[in-house]
N, C-alpha and C positions, 0 to 999 in steps of 0.2 A: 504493500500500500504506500510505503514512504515514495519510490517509483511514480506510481500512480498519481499522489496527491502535486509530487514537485510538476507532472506535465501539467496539471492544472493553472498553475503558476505561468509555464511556457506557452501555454495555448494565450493567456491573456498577454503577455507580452510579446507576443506576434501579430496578436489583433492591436494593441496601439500600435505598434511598430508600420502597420499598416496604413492607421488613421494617421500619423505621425508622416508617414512618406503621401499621403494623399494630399496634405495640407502644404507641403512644404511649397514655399515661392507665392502661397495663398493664406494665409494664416488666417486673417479676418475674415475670408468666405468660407471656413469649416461647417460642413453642417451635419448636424447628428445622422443623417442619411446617409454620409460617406461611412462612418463606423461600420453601422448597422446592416449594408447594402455588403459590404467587401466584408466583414465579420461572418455572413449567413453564408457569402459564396464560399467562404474558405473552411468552413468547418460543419459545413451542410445540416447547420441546426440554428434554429430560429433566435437571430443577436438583435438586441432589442436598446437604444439608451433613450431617457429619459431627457437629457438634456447636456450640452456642452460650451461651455465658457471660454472665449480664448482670449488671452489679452496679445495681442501681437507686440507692444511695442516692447514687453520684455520676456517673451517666450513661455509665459506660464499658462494654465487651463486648467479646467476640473472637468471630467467627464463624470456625470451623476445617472446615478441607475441602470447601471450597464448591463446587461439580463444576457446569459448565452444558455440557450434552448440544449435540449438533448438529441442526438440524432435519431433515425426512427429505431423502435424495437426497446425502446426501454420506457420504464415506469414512472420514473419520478419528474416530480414538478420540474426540473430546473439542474444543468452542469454545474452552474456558477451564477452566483449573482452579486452586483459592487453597489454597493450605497455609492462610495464615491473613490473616485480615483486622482489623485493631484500628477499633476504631470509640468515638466519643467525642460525646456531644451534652450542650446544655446543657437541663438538665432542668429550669430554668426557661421554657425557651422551647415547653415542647412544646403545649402551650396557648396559645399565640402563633399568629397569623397566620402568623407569619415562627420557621422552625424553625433553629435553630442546630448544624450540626454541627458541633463542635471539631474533629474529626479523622476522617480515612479513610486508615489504613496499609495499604494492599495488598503482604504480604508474597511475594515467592516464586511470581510467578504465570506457568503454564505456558499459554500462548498457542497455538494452532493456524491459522493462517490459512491456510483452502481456498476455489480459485478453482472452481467449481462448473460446470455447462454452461449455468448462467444468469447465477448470481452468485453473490457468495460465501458464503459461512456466516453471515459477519459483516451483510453484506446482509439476508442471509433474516431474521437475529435481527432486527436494527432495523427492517426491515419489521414482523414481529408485533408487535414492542413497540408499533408508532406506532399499527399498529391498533387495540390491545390499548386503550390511552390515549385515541383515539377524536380527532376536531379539535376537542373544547372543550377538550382537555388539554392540547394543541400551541397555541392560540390563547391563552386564556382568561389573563388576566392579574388578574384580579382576585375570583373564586372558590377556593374551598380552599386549602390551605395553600401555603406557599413555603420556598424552600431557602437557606438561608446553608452553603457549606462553605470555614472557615476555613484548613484543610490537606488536600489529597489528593496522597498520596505512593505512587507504585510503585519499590517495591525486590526487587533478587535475581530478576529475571525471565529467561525466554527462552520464546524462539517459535521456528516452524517455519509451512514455506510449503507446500504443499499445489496439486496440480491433480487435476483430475478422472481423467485417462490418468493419473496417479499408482498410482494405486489403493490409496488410504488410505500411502503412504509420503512424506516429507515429507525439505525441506531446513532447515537450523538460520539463524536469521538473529538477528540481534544484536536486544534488547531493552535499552534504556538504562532507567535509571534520573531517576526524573520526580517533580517536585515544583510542584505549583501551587496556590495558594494566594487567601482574599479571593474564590471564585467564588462572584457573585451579589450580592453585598456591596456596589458600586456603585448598582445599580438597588434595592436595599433588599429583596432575597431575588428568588427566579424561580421558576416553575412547575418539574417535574422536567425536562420534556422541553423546556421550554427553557432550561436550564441545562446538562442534556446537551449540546444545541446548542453553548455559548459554551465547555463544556468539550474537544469535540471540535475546536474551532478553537485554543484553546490546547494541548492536545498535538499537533497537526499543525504546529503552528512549531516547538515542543519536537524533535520528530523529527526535522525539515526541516533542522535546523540541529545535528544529531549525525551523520544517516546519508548518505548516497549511494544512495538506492534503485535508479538507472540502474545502479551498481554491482555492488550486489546481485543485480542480475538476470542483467547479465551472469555474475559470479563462477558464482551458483549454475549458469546455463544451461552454461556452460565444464564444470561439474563433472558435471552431468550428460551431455552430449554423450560425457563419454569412456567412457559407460557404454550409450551407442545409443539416448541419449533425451534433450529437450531442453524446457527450461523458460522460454524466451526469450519474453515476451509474460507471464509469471507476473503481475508487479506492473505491469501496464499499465492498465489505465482501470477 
């Protein structure tokens, strides 16, 4: 599950990354339709925001109520949902090779992870997206643009776990709070999808080293067992 919850993380930092390369050289005609429109096409589940604030003249925004749907075949309400996302770039850079994001504040963000009859939500999203992307966007090191992000921080979160015999009802599991920083920075920026890559590897130690997911499974399996159903295998492979 540590796995699983960190693409969570990368599916949303590829959808700004997205809105982010949509805007650039337009910053004040952003409209929450770009998001939403190139969010749904890339992950083939219904992305939805509520509203988005750009200040152009010093590179900062808030994206509010960011909703990414589930692809078809599964139960629960909702992959992810963001109260609010701060978002910070430096507006010198967007005309660069190498784009600089100062900040990614993921505030409040409600998690769902479901294990599917194939695979999980989370799976199926990172699937589209990779296709979406295509292998010169997973490869290519030296075409279009590149990512520098300075700070990405998730705060105020919680998740829930999810199986297919479930039937869209879910167990609560702990979401920490997470801050990583200088991703990309070394190599002198990265393609998105592979900066998702190195980000997904950095929240998976981040987690490995707060939770007990063997734990977890069992607790939850325990809790459901006393109810004549049992979730032992949830966070398994």
């Amino acid at each position: 599950m540590m796995k699983k919850l960190g693409l969570a993380a990368v599916a949303i930092l590829i959808l700004i990354a997205a809105g982010l390369f949509w805007l650039r050289g337009n910053l004040d005609g952003l409209a929450k339709d770009a998001i939403a429109t190139q969010g749904s096409a890339m992950t083939l589940a219904k992305v939805s925001v509520g509203a988005v604030e750009i200040r152009g003249s010093d590179g900062t925004g808030i994206i509010r109520d960011l909703s990414i749907g589930n692809p078809a075949g599964f139960n629960t309400a909702h992959a992810l949902k963001v109260g609010e996302i701060e978002v910070g770039i430096d507006i010198a850079s967007v005309t660069r090779d190498v784009v600089v994001i100062r900040k990614i504040a993921i505030k409040a963000p409600d998690v769902i992870y479901e294990k599917g009859e194939v695979m999980t939500n989370f799976d199926a999203i990172q699937k589209n997206i990779a296709a979406y992307l295509g292998p010169t966007e997973q490869k290519s090191t030296d075409g279009g643009k590149k990512l520098i992000v300075e700070e990405l921080t998730v705060r105020d979160g919680k998740a829930h776990a999810s199986a297919a015999f479930m039937q869209g009802k879910s167990v609560a599991v702990p979401l920490p709070d997470i801050t990583l920083r200088n991703l990309g920075k070394a190599k002198g920026g990265m393609p998105p999808g592979e900066l998702g890559q190195e980000i997904a590897q950095a929240l998976k130690q981040k987690l490995s080293s707060s939770i007990s997911f063997d734990s977890l499974a069992k607790s939850a399996g325990d809790t459901l067992d006393k109810t004549g159903s049992a979730i032992k295998g949830l966070f398994g492979k």
